[in-house]
Every structure is written in structure tokens, then in C-alpha cells.
TORKOL-4160 file (C-alpha; in steps of 0.2 Angstrom, whole numbers, padded with zeros to 4 digits, m for minus):
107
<pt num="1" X="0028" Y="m0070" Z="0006"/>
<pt num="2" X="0026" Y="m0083" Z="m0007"/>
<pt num="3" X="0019" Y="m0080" Z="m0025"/>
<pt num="4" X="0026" Y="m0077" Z="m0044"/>
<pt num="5" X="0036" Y="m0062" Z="m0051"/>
<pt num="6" X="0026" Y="m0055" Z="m0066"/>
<pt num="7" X="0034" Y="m0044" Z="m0079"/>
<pt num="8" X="0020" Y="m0035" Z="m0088"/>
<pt num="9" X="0018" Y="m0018" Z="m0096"/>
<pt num="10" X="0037" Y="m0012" Z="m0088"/>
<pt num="11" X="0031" Y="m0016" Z="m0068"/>
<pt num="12" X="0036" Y="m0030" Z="m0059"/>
<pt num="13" X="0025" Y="m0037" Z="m0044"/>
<pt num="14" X="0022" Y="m0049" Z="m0035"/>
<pt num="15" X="0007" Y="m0062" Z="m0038"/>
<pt num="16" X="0002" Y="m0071" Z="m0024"/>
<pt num="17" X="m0011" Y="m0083" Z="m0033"/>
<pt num="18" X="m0005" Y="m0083" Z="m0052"/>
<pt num="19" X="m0021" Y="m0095" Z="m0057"/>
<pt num="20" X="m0036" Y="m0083" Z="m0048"/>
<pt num="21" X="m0029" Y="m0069" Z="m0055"/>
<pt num="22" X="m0030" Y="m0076" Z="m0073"/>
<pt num="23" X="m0045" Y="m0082" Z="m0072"/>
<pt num="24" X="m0050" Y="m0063" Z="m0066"/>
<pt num="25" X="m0055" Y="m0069" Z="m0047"/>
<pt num="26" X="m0045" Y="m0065" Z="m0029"/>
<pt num="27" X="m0047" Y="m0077" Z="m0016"/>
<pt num="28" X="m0043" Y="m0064" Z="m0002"/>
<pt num="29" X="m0045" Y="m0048" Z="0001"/>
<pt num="30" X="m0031" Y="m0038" Z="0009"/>
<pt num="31" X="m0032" Y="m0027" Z="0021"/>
<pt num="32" X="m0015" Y="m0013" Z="0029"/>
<pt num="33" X="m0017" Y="m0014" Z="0048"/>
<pt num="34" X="m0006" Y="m0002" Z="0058"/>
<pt num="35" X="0003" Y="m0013" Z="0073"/>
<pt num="36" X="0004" Y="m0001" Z="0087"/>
<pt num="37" X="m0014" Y="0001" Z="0086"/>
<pt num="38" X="m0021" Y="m0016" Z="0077"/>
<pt num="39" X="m0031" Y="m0004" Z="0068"/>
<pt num="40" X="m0034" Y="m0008" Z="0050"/>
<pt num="41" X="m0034" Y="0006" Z="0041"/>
<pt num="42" X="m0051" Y="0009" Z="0031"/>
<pt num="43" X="m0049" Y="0026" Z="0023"/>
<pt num="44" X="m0035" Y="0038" Z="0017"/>
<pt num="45" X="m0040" Y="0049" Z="0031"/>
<pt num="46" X="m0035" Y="0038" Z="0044"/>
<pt num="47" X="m0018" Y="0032" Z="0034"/>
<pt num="48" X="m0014" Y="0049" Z="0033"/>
<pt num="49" X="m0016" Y="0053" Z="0051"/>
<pt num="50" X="m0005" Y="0036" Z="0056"/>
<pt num="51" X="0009" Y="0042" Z="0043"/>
<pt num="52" X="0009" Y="0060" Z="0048"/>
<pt num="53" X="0016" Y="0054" Z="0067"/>
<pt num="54" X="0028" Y="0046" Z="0059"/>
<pt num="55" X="0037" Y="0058" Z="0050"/>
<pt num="56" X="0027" Y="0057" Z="0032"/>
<pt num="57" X="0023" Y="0075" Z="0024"/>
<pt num="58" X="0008" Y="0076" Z="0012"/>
<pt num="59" X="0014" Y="0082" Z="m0007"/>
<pt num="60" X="0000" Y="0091" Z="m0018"/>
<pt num="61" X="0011" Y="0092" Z="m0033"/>
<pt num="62" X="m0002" Y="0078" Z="m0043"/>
<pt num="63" X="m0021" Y="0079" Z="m0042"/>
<pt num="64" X="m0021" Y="0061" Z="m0047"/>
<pt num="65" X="m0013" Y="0055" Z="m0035"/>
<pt num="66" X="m0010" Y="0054" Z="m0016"/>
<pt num="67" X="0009" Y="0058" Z="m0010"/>
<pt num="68" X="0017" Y="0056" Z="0007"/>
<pt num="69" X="0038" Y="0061" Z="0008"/>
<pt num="70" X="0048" Y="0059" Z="0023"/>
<pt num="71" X="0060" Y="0073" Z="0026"/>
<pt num="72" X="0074" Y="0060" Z="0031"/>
<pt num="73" X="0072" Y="0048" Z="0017"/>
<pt num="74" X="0074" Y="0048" Z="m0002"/>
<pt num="75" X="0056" Y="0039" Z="m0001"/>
<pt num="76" X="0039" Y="0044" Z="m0009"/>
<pt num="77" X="0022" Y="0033" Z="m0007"/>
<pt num="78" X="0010" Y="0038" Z="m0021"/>
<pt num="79" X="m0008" Y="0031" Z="m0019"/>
<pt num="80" X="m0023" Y="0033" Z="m0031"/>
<pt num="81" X="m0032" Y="0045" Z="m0027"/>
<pt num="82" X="m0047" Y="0034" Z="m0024"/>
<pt num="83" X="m0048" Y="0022" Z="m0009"/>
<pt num="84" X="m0057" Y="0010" Z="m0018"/>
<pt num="85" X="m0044" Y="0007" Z="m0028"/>
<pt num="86" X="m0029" Y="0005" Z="m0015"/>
<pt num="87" X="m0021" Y="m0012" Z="m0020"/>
<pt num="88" X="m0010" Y="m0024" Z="m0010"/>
<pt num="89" X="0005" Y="m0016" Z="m0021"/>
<pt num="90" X="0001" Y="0000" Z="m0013"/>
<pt num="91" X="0001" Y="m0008" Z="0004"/>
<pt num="92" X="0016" Y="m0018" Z="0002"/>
<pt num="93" X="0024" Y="m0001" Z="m0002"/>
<pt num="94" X="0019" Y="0006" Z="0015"/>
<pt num="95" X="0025" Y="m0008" Z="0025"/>
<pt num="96" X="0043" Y="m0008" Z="0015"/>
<pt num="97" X="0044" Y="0012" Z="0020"/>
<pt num="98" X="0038" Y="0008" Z="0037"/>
<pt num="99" X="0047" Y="m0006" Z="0046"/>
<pt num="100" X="0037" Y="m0014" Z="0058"/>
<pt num="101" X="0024" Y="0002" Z="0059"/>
<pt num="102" X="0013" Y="m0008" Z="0048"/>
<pt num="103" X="0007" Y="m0024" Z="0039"/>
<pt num="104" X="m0004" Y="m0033" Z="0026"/>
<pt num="105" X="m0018" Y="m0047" Z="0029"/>
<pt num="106" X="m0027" Y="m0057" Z="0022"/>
<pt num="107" X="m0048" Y="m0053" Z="0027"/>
């Protein structure tokens, strides 16, 4: 993973491509694809369904958001509630959680 730490409004992330994203452009398009299967995922329904068999509990404490917990970690994925707007930060965040369950591509 190669790219630039940006600072901005309190969150730090990674930027793969510091000049496309100034100029408001992306090169690629990321996609999450789930290992076992090869499958990328293409909807919260079937993230949810590969998270639930492995251990992730669905939270409906905010309406804004999508929440997953798992029982045996102090970890929480929060997703907008809106697919379309399920970013590569959000991805990276599964594949952290989930060692080798999951993983982001360029399309």
C-alpha cells in the first residue's frame, strides 16, 4: 500500500493518488472482495451475510449508520448507511478487522 498521509478536518487517511484527488478525479475504482469466496461484495446485504459467519453482530443503536461488533473484540465497523457511498476507507477498515477474510482492488 503505497500513497500519502493526509491530515484534514481531525482524520487521517491514506491517499493513494495525492494529484487525482486534488484535481477532484479517481483513476480506479475499488472494489472489497471476500477471499474464501472471490466474491466482491456488491451490496450491504451481501457484506452483512459474509460478516455475520464470522462472528459480526449488527448494531441498530444509529439510523445513520451501518454497525457490525464482534463479541470477542473491542472492534466496531460503521458504514454509511448508503452503499453508494461505501469508500475504500471503509473497506480498508474491514480488511484491518478481518485478517485475511477479506481485501481491496483496484476495478
Amino acid at each position: 500500500m503505497s500513497g500519502v498521509w493526509v491530515f484534514k478536518n481531525g482524520v487521517v487517511r491514506l491517499v493513494e493518488n495525492p494529484a487525482a484527488e486534488s484535481m477532484g478525479t479517481s483513476t480506479r475504482r475499488k472494489v472489497l472482495v471476500h477471499l474464501p469466496s472471490n466474491e466482491v461484495i456488491s451490496s450491504y446485504t451481501v457484506l452483512e451475510k459474509k460478516l455475520s459467519s464470522l462472528g459480526w453482530e449488527r448494531y441498530y443503536d444509529d439510523p445513520d449508520l451501518l454497525q457490525f461488533h464482534k463479541r470477542s473484540t473491542v472492534h466496531l465497523i460503521s458504514l454509511p448507511k448508503d452503499f453508494n457511498k461505501f469508500k475504500s476507507m471503509h473497506m480498508f477498515d474491514i480488511v484491518v478487522k478481518n485478517r485475511n477474510m477479506f481485501e481491496v482492488r483496484d476495478m
